[in-house]
N, C-alpha and C positions, 0 to 999 in steps of 0.2 A: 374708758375701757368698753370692748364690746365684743359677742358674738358676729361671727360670718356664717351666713349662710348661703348656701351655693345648693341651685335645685335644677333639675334638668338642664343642666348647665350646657350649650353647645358652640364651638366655633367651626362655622362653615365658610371657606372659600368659593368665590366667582365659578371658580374651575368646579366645583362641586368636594373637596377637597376637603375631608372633616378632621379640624386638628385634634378636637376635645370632643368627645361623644358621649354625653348621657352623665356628666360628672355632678353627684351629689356629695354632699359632704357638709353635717354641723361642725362648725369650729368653735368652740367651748371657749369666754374670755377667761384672758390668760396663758393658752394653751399655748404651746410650741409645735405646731406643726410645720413639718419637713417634706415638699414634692423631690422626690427621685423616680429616676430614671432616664436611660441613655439617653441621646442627642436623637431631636426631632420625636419625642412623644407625647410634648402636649404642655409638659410641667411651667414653662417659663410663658409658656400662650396663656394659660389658667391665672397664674399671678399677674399677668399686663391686662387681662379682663380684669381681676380683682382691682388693681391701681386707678382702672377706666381709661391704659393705653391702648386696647383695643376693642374694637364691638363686640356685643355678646350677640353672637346669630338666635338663639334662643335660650328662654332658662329664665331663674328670677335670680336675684344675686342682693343679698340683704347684708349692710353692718349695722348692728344693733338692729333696731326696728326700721330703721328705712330701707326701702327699695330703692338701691343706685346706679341701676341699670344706665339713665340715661345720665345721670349727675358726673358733672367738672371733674376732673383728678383732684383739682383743690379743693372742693365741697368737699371729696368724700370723706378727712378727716383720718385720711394716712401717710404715711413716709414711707417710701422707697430707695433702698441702697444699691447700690447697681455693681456689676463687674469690673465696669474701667475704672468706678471710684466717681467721675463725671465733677472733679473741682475743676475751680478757674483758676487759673496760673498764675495769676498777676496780681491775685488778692493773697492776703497772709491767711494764715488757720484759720485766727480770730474771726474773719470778715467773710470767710467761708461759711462757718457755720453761723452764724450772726447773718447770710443773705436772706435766707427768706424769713427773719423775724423783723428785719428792717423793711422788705416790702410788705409784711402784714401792718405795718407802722405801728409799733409795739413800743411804750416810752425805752429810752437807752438806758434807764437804770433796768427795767425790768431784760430788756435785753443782755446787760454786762453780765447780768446776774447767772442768768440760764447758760450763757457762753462759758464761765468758768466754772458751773455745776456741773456742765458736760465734759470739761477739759479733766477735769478733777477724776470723776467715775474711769472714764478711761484712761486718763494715765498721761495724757498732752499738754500740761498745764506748760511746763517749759518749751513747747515749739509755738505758743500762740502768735508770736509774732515772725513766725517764720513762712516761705512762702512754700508750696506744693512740694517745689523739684528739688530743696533742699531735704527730704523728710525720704523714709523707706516703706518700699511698698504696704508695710502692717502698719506703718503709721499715719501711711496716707488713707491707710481701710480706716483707721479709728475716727480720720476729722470726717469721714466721711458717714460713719455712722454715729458721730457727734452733731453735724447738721442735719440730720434725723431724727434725734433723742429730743433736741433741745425745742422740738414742734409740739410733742407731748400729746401724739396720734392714739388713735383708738386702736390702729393697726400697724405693725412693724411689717413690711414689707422686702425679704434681700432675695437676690438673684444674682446666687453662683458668687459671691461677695468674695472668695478666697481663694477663685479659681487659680489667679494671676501672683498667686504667691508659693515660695517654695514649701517643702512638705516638713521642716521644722517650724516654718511660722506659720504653715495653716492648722497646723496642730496646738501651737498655743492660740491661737487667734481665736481657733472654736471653744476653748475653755473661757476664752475674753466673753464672749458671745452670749455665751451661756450663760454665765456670771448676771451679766448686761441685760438676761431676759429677767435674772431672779430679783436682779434691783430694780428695776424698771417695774413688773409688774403688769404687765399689757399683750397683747396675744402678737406674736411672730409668727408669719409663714416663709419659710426660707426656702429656695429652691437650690437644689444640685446634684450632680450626677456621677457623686463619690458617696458609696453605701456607708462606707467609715463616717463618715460627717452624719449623715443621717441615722443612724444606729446610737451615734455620742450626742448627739441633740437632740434630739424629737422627743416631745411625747409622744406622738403621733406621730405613724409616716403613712405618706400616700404614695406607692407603688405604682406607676404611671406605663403602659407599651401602648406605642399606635394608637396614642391618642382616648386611649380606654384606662381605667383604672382597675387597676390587676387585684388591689387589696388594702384594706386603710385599717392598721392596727396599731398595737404599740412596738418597738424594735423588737422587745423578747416574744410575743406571739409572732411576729413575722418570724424570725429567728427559726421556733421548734414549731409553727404551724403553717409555715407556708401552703397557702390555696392552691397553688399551680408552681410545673415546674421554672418557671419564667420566675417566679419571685423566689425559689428553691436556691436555683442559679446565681441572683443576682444579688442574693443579700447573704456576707459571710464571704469571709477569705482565709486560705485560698477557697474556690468555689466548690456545692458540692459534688460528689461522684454521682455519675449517673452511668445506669446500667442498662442494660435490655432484657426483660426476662417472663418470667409464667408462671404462674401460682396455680398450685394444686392439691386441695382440700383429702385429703385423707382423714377419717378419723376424727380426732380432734387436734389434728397437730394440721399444719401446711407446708411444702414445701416451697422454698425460692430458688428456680433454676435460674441460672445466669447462663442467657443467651451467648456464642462463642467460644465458651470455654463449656469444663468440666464441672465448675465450682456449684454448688447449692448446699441449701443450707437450711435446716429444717426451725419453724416457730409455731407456738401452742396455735390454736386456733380462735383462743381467748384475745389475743391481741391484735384479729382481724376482724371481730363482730360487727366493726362498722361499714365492712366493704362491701360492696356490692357480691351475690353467689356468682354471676356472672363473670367476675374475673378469676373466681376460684376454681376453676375447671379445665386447667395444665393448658390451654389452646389461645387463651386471651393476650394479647401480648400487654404489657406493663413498662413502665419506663422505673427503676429501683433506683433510691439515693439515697446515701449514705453521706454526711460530713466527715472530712479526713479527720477530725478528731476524736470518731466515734468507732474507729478503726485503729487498734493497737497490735504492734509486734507481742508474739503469744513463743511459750516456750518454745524450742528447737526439737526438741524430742516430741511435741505433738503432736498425734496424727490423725487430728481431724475434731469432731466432738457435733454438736448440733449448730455451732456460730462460727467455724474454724475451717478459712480457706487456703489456700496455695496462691501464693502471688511470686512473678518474676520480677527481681529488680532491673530498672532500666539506669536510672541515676536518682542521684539526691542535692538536696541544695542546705545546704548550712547556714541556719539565723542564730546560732548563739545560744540563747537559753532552748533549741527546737529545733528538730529535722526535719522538713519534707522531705517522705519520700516516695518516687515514683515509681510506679511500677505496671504488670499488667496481670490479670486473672487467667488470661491465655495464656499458658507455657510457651507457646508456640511463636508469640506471637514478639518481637524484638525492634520495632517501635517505640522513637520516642515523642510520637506525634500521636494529637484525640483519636480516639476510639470508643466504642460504646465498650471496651473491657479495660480499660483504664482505669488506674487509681491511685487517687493521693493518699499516701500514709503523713499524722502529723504525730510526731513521736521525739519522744527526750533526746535524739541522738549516742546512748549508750553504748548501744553495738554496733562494732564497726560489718558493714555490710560491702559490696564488689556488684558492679554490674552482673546479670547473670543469675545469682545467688536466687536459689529460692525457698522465702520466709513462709511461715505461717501467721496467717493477721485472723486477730480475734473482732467479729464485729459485734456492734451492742444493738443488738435486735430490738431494744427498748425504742432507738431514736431511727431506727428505717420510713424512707418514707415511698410513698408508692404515686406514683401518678397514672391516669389513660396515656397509652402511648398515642392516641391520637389525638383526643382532644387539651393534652396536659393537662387535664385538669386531675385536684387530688381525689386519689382512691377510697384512703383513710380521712375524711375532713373532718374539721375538730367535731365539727357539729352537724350530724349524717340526717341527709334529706328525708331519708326512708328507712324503714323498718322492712327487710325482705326476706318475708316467712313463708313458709310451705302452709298451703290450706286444704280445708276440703269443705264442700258445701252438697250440702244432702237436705232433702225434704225443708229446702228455704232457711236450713241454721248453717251458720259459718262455721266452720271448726280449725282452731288455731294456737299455738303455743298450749296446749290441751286443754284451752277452753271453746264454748259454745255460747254463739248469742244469734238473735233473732234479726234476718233481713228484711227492713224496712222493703215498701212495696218498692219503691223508688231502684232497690240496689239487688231487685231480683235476678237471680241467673240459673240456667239448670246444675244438677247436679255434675259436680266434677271433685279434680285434685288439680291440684294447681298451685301457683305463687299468686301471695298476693305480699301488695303491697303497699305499708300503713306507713304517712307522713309523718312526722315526727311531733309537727304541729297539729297532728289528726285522731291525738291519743289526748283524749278529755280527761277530767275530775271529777266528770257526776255519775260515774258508771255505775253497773253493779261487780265488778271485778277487782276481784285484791290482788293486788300486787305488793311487793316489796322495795324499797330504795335502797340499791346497790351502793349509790353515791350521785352527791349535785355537785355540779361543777357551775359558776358562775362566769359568763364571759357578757359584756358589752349588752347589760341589760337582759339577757336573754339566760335563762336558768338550764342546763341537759342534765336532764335525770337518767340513771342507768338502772332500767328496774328489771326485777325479776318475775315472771308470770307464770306458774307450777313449775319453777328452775329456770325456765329460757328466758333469754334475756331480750328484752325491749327497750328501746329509749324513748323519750316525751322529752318535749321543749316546754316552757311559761316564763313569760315575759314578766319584767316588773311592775309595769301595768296595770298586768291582769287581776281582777280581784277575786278573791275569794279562793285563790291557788297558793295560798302558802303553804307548802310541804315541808314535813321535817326534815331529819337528816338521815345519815344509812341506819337500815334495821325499823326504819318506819315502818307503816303500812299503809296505802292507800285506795281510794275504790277509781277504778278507772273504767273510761268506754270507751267508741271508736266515732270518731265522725264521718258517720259513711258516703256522704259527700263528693269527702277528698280520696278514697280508696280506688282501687285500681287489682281487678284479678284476671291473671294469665293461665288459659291453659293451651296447651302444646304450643306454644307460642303466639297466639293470637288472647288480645286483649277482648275478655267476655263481657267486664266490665270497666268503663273509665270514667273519672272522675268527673263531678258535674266543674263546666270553665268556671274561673275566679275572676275572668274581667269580660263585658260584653263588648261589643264593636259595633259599631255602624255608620255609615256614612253620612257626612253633613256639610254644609259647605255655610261660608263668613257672605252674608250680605248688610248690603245699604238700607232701611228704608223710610220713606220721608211720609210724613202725615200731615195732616192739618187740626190742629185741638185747640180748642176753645177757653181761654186763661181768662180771670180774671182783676181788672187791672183798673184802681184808682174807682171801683163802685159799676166799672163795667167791661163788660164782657168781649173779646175780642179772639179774631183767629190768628193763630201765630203757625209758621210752620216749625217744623222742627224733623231731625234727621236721629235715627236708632241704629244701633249696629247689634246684629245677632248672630242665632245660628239657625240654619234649618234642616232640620231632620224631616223628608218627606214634604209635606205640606203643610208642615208646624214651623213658625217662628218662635225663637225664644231667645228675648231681649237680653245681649249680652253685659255685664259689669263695665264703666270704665277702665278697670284697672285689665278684665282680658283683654277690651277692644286693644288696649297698649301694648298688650301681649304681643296679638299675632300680628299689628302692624310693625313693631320693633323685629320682629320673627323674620315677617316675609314682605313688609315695603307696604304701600297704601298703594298700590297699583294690583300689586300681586295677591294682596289676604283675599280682593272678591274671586278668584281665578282658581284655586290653587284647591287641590283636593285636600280633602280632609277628612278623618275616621275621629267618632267620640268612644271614649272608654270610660265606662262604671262598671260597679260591681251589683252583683243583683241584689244587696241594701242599700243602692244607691237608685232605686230606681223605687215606685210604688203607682199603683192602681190606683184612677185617680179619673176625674169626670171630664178632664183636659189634658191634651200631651199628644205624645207619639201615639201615634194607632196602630195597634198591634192584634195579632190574632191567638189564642191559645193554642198551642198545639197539645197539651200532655201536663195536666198536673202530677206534680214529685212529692211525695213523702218520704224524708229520708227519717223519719220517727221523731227526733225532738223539732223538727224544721219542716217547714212546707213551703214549696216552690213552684212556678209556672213556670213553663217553660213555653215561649212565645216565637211569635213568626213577623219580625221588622222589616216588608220588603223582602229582599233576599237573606236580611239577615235573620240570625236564633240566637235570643236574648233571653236569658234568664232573671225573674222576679220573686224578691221573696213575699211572699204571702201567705196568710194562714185560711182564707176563705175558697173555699169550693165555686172556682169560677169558672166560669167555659165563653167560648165565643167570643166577639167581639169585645175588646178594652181601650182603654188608652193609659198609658204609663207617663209620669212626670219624670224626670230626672232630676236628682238634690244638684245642683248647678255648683257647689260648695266641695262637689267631691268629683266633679266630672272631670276627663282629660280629655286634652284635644291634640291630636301627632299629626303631624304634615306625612301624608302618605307617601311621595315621591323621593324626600331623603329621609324619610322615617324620622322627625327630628320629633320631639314632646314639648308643645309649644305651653300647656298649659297643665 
């Protein structure tokens, strides 16, 4: 049994052509992780890297502890089930799955044995002597994922396994499956591009578009937290409603006008803390989603209330215990094709309803979700980037949530009013400010606290990690500060202040180079030559690891790695003042009060260093080589 690990994971085609871009992802052994997503987004490229059926362009790709980037499909220590099933005809069950324990050459009792523990688990013990085209397509899945059981892989490997079967035996076949993972006991990554399969199997699912990964949670957070509307859409049947609309802050209530019709529909303000102010000012356009199930027929005599719109029936479709039904938010409007005022009602079927008719549908304002209409991405995220407060900064104190605190020299700016805004991860434990804890929510390692600061409400992230951050629970109190840093303040719309960067960059390129050094051998001394591969930043070399040189030769070829541009990235702990290295020039020591910073001049580049000494002038800075990245500048790939 083992972990997968996949790290800057990339597949690039000749053509320039990136099927998988940038895909990380820990697989936990044991786990059941699930790739969805439509046809041609990368899902089934990412598991034939995993297998070792295709090349990794770049990335490291780890089962258990080894790197298997370059290693055999057979080394690697997994099974692979495939779509067409992929037996031989002419062999019986038995001899199928019994092939490759016979070319391992594995004695025949020990062989008999595994052949009929696997017939057994799955259910085939009476077809073993039967051949392929006698048997039915689920039975020919089960010898098929019997000659994969009975290898006793570290890794279960399927792709699309059940496409090729009808929609009654893919629906038992996934509970076979399942079953098959809780007996076995060994990690599965299955791919397919049916949300229903993925939703009923997965621990995990990985949400896959154009080659990018849209989102890697469990089915019920993908479900009620979809990140963008692309995984909104794509997970959940029938799919959700989406609207066009504008949010406008009044008060403490907002409204949600729906673009093309009439309808809006007013919510507290409390259930928008997380959004940005900038969508709340009736002009921003917003993409609104609503699940058809979170929309119910509401009395007839209703007229109207704060969640209660008018919709026009168009038709409905009858499942028996369930109605869909469709309809549209325009009166007007007498379509039975999309539209952005379209809506699916999922409702008992009680009332008999007529084209025409128009209902009153109650929505639950509890489960709305909101996305950018331009970038879909979500408005409300579970877990909100920024804190974005009105400030005011006077005689060098900040003034905020109605407190005051003192600006480090680092984060000086003239006096104004203005937005600022506090990262989530930029709201410390060692302050001198009380706050209160509204409530923790715990997701995927990562703790959001919803706290209250003189009433207003603030959020703070802490990792499990972290130490010395354990918080209680709501009705706590805790002392909190700000890391001024990471801050950011706006007035009349120009940035006064922006955060100091989180990674540095600078240009370096991969060379050869050959010496002559002096070994000693058998009591005497002799020249041998020998050949280094590094990096150089400016007029420094710095002798690379064998395991990068393998990097960027796997990356970008043994012709191309000396040729090929390349940029490094650290972070400025990753860098230190030091009597050898990059030569660099001070431009501006930073005090941001707990932390002190140089802020340096590499070339054309500005590199940030942490340091606590009062230095000026001429330096040279080391790079921890253990923390450093190296991206191919030309397709942006992260080779290291």
């Amino acid at each position: 049994m083992a972990n997968v690990s996949l790290k800057h994971i990339y597949k690039v085609y000749p053509n320039g052509t990136k099927a998988v871009n940038d895909f990380n992802m820990e697989i936990q052994d044991k786990e059941f992780i699930v790739f969805v997503g439509p046809s041609g987004c990368g899902k089934s490229t990412t598991l034939r890297m995993i297998a070792g059926l295709e090349d990794i362009s770049a990335g490291e790709l780890k089962i258990g502890d080894l790197i298997v980037n370059d290693m055999e499909p057979k080394d690697r220590d997994i099974a692979m089930v495939f779509q067409n099933y992929a037996l031989y005809p002419h062999m019986t069950v038995y001899d199928n799955i019994a092939f490759g324990l016979k070319l391992r050459k594995l004695p025949k009792d020990e062989i008999h044995n595994k052949v009929v523990e696997a017939a057994e688990i799955l259910g085939i013990t009476d077809y073993l002597n039967k051949k392929p085209k006698e048997m039915s397509g689920g039975q020919r899945q089960r010898v098929a994922l019997g000659r994969a059981i009975v290898r006793e892989p570290k890794v279960m490997l399927l792709d699309e396994p059940l496409s090729n079967l009808d929609a009654k035996l893919r629906t038992q076949m996934r509970a076979e499956i399942s079953k098959l993972h809780t007996k076995l006991q060994t990690t599965f990554i299955y791919v397919t591009h049916d949300q229903v399969e993925a939703m009923t199997m997965g621990t995990r699912i990985v949400v896959m578009k154009d080659g990018f990964v849209q989102q890697i949670d469990t089915p019920k957070n993908l479900y009620n937290y979809p990140a963008n509307k692309f995984v909104a859409g794509f997970i959940g049947t029938p799919q959700m409603n989406f609207f066009e609309g504008t949010l406008l802050k009044t008060g403490e209530n907002v409204s949600i006008r729906f673009e093309g019709s009439e309808a809006e529909i007013t919510v507290p303000y409390s259930m928008l803390y997380k959004a940005k102010p900038a969508y709340l000012d009736g002009k921003t356009k917003v993409c609104i989603g609503l699940r058809p199930e979170d929309a119910s027929l509401t009395d007839e005599k209703a007229n109207g209330g704060n969640s209660v719109i008018k919709v026009k029936v168009s038709h409905k479709e009858e499942l028996g215990s369930e109605t869909l039904i469709y309809g549209d938010i325009n009166l007007e409007n007498d379509s039975y094709g999309e539209s952005s005022t379209r809506i699916i009602i999922k409702d008992s079927g009680e009332r008999e309803l007529q084209a025409g008719d128009v209902i009153n549908v109650a929505l639950n304002l509890n489960r709305v979700h909101l996305f950018d209409k331009e970038t879909e991405q979500c408005v409300l995220p579970r877990i909100p980037e920024y804190n974005y407060l009105d400030c005011e900064v006077k005689s060098g104190k900040l003034r905020f949530l109605g407190a005051e605190l003192d600006l480090p020299s680092a984060a000086q700016c003239p006096d104004l009013k203005g937005d600022l805004l506090i990262p989530t991860d930029a709201v410390t434990f060692d302050g001198n400010l009380k706050a209160e804890v509204v409530s923790r929510e715990h997701m995927c390692g990562v703790n959001l606290l919803s706290l209250t600061l003189n009433g207003k409400r603030l959020y703070a992230v802490s990792h499990d990690c972290d130490e010395g951050k354990a918080i209680d629970g709501a009705g706590s109190t805790v002392n909190i500060g700000i890391d001024f840093k990471k801050i950011t303040i706006i007035s009349d719309g120009e940035k006064v202040l922006t955060p100091m960067p989180a990674l540095n960059q600078f240009a370096c390129s991969f060379v050869k180079r050959k010496s002559v050094e002096e070994v000693e051998e058998s009591g005497k001394t002799k020249k041998k030559k020998r050949i280094r591969f590094g990096f150089t930043v400016g007029e420094n070399f710095f002798e690379a690891s064998e395991e990068n040189s393998q990097k960027i030769f796997a990356a970008l070829g043994i012709k191309k790695a000396f040729t090929t541009g390349l940029k490094m990235e650290c972070g400025a702990y990753d860098l230190t003042v030091s009597d050898s290295g990059i030569a660099a020039s001070v431009m501006e020591a930073l005090d941001y009060g707990s932390e002190k910073f140089l802020k340096c001049s590499v070339g054309e580049n500005v590199v940030y260093v942490k340091c606590s000494e009062d230095i000026s002038g001429d330096i040279r800075l080391l790079p921890d080589f253990g923390k450093v990245g190296v991206v191919e500048t030309q397709r942006e790939i992260k080779i290291i």
